[in-house]
mmCIF file as Biopython writes it, N, C-alpha, C and O atoms, coordinates in Angstrom:
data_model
#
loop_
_atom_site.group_PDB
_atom_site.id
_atom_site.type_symbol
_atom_site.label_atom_id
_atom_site.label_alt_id
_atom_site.label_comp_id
_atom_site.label_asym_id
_atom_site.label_entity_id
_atom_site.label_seq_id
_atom_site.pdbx_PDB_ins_code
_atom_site.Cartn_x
_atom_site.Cartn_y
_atom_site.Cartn_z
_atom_site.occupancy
_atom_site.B_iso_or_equiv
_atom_site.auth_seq_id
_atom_site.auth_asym_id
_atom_site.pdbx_PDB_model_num
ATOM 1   N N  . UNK A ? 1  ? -19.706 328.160 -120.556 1.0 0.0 1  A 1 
ATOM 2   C CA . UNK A ? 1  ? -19.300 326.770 -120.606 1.0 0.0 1  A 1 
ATOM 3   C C  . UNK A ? 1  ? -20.039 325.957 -119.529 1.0 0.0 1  A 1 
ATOM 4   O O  . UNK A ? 1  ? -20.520 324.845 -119.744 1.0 0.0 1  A 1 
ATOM 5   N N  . UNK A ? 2  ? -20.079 326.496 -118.554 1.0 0.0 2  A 1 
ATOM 6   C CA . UNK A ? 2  ? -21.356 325.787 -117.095 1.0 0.0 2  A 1 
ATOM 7   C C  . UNK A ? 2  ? -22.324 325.748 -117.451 1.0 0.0 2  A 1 
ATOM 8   O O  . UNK A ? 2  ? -22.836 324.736 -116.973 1.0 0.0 2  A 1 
ATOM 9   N N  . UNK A ? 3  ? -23.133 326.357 -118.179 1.0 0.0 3  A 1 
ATOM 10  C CA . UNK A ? 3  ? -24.207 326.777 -118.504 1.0 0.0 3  A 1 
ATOM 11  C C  . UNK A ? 3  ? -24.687 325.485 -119.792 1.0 0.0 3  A 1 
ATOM 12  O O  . UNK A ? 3  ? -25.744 324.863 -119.898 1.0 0.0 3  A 1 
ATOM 13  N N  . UNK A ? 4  ? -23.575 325.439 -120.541 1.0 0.0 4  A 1 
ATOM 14  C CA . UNK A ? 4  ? -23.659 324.625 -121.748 1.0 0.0 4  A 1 
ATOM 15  C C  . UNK A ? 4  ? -23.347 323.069 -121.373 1.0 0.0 4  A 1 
ATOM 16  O O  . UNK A ? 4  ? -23.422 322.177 -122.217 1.0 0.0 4  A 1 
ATOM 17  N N  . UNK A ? 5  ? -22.881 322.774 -119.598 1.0 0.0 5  A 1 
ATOM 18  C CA . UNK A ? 5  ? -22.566 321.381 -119.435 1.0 0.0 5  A 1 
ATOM 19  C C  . UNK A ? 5  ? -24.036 320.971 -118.308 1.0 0.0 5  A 1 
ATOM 20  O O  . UNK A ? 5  ? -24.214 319.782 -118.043 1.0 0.0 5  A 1 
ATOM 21  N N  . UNK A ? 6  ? -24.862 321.885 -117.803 1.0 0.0 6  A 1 
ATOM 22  C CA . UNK A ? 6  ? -26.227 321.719 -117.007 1.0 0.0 6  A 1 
ATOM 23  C C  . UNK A ? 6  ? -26.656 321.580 -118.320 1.0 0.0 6  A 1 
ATOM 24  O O  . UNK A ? 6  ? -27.114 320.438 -118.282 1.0 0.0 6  A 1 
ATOM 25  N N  . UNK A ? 7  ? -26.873 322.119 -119.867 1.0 0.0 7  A 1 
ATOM 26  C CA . UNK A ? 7  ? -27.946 321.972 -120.505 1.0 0.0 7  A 1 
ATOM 27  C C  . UNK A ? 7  ? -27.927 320.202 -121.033 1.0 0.0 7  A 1 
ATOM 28  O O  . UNK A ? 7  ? -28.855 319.464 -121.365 1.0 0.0 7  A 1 
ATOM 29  N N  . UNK A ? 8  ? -26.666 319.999 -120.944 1.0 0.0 8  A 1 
ATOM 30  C CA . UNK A ? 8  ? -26.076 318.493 -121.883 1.0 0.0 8  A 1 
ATOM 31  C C  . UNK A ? 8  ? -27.052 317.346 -121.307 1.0 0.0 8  A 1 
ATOM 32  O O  . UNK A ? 8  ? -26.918 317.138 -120.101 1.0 0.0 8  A 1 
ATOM 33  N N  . UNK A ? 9  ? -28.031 316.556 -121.997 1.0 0.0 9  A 1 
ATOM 34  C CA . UNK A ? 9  ? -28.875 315.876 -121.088 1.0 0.0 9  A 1 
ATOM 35  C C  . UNK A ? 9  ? -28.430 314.406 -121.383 1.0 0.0 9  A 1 
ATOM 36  O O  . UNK A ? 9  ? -29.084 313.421 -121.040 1.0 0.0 9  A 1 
ATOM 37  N N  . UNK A ? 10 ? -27.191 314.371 -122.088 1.0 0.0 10 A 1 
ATOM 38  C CA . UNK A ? 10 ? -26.822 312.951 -122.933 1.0 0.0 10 A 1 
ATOM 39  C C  . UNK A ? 10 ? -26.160 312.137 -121.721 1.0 0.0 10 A 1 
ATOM 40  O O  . UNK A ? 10 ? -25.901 310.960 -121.971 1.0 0.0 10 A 1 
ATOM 41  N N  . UNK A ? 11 ? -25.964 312.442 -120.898 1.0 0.0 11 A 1 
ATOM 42  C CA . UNK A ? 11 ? -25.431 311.295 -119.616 1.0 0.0 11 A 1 
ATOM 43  C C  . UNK A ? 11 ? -26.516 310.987 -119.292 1.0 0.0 11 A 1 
ATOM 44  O O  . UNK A ? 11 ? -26.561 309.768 -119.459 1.0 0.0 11 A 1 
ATOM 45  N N  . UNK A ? 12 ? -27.765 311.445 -118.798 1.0 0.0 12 A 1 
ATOM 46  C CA . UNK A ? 12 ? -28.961 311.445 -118.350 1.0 0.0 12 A 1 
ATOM 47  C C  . UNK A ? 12 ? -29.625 310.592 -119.090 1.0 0.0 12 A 1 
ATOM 48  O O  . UNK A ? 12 ? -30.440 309.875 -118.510 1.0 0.0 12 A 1 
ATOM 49  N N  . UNK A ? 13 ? -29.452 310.457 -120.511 1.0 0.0 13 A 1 
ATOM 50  C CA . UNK A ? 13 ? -30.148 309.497 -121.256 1.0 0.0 13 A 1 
ATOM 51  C C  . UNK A ? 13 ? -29.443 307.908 -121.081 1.0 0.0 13 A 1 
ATOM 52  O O  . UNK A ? 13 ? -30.088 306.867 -120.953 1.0 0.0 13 A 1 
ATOM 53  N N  . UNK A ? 14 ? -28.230 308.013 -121.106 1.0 0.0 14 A 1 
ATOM 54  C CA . UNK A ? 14 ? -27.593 306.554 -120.955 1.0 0.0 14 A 1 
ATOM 55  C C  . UNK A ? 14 ? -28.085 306.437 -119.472 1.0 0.0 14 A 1 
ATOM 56  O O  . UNK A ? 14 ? -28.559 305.302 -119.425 1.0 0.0 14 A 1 
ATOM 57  N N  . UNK A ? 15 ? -28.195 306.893 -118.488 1.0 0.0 15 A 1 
ATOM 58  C CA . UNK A ? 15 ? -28.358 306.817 -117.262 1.0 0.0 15 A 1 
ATOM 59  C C  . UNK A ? 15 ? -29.965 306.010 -116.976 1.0 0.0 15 A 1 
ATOM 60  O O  . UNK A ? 15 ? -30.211 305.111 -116.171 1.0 0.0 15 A 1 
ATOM 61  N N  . UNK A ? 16 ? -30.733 306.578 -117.776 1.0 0.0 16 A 1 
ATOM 62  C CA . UNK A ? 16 ? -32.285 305.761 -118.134 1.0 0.0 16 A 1 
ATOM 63  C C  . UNK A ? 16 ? -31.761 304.751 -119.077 1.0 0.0 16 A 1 
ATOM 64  O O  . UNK A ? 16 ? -31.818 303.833 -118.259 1.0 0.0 16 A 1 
ATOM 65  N N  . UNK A ? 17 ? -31.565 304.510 -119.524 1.0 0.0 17 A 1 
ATOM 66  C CA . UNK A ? 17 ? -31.813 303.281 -120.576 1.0 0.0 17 A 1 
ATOM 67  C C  . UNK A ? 17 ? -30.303 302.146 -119.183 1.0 0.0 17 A 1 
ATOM 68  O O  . UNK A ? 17 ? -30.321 300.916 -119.214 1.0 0.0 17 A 1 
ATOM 69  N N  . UNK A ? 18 ? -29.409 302.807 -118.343 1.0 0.0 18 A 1 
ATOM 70  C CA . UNK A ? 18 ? -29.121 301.730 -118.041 1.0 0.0 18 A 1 
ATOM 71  C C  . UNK A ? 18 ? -30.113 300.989 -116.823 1.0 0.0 18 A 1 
ATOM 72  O O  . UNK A ? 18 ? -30.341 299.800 -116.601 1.0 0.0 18 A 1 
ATOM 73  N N  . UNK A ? 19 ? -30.566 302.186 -116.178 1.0 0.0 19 A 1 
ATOM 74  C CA . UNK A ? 19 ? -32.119 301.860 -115.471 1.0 0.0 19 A 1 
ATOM 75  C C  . UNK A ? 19 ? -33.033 300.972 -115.788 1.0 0.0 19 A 1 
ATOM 76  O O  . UNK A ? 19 ? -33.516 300.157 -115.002 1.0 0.0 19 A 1 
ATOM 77  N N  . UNK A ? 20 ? -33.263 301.075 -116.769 1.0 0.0 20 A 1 
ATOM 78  C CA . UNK A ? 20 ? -34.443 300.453 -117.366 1.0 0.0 20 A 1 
ATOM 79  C C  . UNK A ? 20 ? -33.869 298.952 -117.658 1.0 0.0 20 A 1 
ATOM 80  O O  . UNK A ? 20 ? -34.561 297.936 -117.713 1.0 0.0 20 A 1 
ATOM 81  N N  . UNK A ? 21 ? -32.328 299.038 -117.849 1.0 0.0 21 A 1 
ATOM 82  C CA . UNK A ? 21 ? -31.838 297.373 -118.095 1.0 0.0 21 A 1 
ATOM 83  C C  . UNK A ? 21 ? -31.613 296.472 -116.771 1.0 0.0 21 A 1 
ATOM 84  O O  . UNK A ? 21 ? -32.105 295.404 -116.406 1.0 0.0 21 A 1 
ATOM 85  N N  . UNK A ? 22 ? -30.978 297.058 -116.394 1.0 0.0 22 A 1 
ATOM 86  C CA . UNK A ? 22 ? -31.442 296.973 -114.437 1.0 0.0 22 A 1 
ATOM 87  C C  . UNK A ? 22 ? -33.008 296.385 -114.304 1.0 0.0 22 A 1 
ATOM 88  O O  . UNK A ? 22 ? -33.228 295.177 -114.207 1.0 0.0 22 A 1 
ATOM 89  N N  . UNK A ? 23 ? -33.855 297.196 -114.310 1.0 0.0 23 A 1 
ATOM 90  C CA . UNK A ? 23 ? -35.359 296.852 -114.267 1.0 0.0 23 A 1 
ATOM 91  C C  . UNK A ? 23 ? -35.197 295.522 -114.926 1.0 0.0 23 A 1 
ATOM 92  O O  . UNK A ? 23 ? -35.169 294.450 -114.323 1.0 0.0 23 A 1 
ATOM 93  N N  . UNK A ? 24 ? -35.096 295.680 -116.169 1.0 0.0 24 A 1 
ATOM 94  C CA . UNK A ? 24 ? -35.722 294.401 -116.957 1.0 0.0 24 A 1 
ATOM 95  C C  . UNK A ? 24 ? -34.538 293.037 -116.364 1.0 0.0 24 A 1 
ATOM 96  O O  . UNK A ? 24 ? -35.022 291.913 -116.235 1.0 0.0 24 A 1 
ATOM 97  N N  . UNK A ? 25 ? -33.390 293.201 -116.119 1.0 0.0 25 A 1 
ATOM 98  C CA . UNK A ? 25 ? -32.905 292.331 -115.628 1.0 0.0 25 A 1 
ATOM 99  C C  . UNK A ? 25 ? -33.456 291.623 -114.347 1.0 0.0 25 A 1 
ATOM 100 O O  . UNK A ? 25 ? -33.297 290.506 -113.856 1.0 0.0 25 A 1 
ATOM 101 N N  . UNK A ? 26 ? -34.184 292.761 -114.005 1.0 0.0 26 A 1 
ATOM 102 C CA . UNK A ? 26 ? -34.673 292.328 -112.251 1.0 0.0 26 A 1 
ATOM 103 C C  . UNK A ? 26 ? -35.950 291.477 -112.224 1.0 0.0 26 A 1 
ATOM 104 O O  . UNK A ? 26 ? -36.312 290.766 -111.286 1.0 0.0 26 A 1 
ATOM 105 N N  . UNK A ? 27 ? -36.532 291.644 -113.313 1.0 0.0 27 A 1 
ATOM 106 C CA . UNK A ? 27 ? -37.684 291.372 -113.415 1.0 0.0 27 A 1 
ATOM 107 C C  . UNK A ? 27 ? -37.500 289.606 -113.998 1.0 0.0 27 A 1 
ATOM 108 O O  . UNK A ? 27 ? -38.190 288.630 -113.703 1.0 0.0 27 A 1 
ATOM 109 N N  . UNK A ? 28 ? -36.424 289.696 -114.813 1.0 0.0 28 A 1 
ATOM 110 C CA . UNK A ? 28 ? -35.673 288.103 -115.628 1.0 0.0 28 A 1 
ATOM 111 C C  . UNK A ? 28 ? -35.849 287.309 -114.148 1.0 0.0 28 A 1 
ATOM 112 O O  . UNK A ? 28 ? -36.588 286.351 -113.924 1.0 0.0 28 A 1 
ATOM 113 N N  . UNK A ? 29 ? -34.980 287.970 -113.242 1.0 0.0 29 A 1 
ATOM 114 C CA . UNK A ? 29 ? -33.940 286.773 -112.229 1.0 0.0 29 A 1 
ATOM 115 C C  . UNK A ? 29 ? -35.757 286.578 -111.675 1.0 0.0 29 A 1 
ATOM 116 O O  . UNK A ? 29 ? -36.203 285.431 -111.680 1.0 0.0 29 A 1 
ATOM 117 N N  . UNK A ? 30 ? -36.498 287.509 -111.319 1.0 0.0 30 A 1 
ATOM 118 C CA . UNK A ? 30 ? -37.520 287.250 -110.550 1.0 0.0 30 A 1 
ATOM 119 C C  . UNK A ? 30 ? -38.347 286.103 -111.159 1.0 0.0 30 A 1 
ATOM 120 O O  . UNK A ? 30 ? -38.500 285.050 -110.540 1.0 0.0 30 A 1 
ATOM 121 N N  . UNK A ? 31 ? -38.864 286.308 -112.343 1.0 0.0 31 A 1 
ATOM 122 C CA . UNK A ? 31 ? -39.631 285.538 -113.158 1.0 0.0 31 A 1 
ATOM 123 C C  . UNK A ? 31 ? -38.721 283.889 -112.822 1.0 0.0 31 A 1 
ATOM 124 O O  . UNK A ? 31 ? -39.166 283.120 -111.970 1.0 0.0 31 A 1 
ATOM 125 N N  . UNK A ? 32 ? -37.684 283.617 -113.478 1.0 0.0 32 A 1 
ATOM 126 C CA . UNK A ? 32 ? -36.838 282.519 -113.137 1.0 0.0 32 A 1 
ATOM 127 C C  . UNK A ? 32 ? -37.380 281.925 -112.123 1.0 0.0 32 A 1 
ATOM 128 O O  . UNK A ? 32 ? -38.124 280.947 -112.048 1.0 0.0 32 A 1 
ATOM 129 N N  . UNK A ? 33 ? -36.818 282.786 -111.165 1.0 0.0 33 A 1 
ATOM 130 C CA . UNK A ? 33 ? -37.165 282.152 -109.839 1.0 0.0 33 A 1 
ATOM 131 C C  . UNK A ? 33 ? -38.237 281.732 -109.363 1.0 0.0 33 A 1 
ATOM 132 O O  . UNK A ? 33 ? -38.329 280.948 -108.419 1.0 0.0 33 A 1 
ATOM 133 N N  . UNK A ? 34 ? -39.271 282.294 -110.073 1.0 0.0 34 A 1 
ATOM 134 C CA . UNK A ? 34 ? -40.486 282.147 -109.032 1.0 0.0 34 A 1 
ATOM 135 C C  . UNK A ? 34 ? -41.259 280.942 -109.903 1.0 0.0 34 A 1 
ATOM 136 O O  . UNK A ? 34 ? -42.282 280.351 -109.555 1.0 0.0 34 A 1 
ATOM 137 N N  . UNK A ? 35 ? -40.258 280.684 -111.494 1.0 0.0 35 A 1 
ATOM 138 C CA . UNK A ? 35 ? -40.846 279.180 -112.450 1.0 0.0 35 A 1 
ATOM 139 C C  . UNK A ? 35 ? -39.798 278.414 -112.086 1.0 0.0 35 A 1 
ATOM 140 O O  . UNK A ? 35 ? -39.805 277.412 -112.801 1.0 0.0 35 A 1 
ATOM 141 N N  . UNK A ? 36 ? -38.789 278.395 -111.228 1.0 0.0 36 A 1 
ATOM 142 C CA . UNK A ? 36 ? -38.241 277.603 -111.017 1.0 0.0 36 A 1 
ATOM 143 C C  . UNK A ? 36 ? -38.003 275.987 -110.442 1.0 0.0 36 A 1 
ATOM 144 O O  . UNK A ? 36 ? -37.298 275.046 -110.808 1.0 0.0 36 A 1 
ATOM 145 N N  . UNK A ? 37 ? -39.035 276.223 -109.291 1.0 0.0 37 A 1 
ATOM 146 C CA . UNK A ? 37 ? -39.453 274.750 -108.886 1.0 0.0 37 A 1 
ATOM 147 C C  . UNK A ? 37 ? -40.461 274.476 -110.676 1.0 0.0 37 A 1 
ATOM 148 O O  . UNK A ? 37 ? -40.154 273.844 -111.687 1.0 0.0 37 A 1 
ATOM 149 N N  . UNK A ? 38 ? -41.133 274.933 -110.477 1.0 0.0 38 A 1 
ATOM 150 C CA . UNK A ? 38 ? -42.126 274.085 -111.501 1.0 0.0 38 A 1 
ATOM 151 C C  . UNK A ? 38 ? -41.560 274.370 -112.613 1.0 0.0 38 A 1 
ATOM 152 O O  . UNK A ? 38 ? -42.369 275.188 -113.053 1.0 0.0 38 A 1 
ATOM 153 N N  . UNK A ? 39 ? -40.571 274.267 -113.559 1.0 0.0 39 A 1 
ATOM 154 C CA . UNK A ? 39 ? -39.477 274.125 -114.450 1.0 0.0 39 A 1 
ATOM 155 C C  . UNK A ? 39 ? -38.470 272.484 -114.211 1.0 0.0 39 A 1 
ATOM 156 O O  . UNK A ? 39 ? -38.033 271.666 -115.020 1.0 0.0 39 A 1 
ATOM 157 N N  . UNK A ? 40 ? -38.408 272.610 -112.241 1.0 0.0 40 A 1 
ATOM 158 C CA . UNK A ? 40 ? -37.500 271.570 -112.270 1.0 0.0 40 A 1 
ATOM 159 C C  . UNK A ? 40 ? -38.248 270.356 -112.385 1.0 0.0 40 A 1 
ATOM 160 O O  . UNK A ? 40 ? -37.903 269.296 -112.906 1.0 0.0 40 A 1 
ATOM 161 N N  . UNK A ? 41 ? -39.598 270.742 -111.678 1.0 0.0 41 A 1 
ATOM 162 C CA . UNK A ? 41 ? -40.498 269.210 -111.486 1.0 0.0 41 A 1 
ATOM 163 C C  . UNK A ? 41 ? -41.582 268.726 -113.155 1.0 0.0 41 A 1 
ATOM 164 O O  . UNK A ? 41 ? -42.420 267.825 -113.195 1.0 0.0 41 A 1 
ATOM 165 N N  . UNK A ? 42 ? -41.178 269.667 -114.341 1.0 0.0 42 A 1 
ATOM 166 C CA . UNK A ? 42 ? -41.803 269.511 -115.458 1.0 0.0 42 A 1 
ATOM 167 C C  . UNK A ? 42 ? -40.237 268.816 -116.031 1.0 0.0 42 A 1 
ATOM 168 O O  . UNK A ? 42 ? -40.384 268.131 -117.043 1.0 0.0 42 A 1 
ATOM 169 N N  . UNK A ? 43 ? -39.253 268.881 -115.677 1.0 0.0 43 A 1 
ATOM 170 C CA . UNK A ? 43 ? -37.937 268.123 -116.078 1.0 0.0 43 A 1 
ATOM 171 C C  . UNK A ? 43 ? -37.892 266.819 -115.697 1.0 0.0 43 A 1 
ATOM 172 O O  . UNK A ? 43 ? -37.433 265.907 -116.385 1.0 0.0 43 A 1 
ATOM 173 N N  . UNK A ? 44 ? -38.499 266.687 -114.288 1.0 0.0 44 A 1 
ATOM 174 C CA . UNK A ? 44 ? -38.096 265.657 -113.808 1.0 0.0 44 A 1 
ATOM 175 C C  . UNK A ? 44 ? -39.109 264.568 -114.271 1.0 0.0 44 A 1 
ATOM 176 O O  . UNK A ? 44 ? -39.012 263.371 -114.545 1.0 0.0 44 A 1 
ATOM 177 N N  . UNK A ? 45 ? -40.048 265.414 -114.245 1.0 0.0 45 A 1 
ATOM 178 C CA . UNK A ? 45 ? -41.579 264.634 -114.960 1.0 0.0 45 A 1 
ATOM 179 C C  . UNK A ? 45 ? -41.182 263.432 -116.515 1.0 0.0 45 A 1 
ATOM 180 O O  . UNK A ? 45 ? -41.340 262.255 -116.838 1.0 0.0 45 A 1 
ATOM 181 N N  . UNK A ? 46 ? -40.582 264.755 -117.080 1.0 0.0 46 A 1 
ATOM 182 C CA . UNK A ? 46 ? -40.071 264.271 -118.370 1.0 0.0 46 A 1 
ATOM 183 C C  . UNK A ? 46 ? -39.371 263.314 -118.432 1.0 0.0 46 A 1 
ATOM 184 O O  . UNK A ? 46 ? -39.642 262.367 -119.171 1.0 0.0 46 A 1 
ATOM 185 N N  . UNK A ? 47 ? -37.999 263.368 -117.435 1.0 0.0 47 A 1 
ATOM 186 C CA . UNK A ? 47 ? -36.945 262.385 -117.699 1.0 0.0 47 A 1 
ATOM 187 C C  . UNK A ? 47 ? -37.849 260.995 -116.965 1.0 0.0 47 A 1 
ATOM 188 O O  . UNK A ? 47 ? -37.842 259.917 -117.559 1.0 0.0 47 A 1 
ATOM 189 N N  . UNK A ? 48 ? -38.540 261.142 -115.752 1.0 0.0 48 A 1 
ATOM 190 C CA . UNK A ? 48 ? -38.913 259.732 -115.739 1.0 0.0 48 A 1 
ATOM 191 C C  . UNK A ? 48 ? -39.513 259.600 -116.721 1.0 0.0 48 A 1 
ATOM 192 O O  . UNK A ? 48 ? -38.695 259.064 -117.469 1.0 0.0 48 A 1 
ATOM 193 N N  . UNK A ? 49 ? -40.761 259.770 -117.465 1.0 0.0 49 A 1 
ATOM 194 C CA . UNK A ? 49 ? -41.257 259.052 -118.626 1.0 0.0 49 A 1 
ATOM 195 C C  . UNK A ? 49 ? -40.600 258.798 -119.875 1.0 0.0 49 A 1 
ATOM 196 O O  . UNK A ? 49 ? -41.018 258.200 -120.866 1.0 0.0 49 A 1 
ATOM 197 N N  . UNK A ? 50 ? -39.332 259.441 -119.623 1.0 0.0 50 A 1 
ATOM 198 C CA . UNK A ? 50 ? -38.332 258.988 -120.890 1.0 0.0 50 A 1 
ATOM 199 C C  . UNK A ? 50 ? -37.540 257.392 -120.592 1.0 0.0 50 A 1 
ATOM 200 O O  . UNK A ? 50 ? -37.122 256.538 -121.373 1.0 0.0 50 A 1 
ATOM 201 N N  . UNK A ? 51 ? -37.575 257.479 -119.003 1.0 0.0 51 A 1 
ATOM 202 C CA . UNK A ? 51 ? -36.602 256.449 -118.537 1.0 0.0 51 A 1 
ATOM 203 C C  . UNK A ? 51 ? -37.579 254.626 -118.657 1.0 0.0 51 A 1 
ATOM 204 O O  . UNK A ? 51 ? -37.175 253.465 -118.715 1.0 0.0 51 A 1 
ATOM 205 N N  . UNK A ? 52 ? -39.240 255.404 -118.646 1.0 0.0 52 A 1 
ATOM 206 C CA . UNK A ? 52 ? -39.931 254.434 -118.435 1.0 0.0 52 A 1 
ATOM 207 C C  . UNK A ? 52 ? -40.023 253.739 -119.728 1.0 0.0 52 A 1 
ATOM 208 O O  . UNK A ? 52 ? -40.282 252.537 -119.784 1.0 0.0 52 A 1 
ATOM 209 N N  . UNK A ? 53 ? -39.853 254.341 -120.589 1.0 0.0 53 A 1 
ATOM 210 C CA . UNK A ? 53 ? -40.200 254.531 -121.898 1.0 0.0 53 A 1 
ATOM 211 C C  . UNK A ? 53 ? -39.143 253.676 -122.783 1.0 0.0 53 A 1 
ATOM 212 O O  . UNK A ? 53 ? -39.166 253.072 -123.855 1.0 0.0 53 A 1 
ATOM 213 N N  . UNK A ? 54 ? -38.001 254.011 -121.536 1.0 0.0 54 A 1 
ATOM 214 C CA . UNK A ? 54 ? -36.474 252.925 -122.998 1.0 0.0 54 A 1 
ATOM 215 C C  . UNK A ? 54 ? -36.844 252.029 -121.936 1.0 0.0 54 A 1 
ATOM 216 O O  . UNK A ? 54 ? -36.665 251.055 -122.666 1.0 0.0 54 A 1 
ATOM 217 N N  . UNK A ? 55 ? -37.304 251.356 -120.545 1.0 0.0 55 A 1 
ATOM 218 C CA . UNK A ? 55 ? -37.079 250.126 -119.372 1.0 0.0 55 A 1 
ATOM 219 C C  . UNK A ? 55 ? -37.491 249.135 -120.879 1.0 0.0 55 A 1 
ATOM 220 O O  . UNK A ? 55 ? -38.356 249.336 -121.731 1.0 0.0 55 A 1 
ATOM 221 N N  . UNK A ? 56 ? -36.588 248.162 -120.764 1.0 0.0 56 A 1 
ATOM 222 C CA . UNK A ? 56 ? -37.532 246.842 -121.932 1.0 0.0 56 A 1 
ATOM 223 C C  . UNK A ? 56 ? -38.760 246.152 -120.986 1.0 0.0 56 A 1 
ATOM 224 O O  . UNK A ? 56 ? -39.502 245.296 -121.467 1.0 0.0 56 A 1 
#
């Protein structure tokens, strides 16, 4: 029965794939962050030329 719960590799597999979601999550927040100023200043870009755009 010891023998047959060292061979079981099925925790080990959820254990990588939750790794790997970890990773890819880490990699999300990083990416975000690092387009983040230039995300806010392509917003802000926008809304003034929207604002200029309705001035009569």
């Amino acid at each position: 029965m010891f023998t047959q719960l060292i061979r079981d590799e099925s925790g080990a597999t959820a254990i990588e794939y939750g790794l790997i979601a970890a990773l890819v999550a880490v990699a999300i927040i990083v990416a975000l962050t690092a387009l983040g100023g230039s995300l806010d200043d392509l917003f802000t870009g926008i809304s003034t030329e929207l604002d200029a755009a309705s001035a009569p």
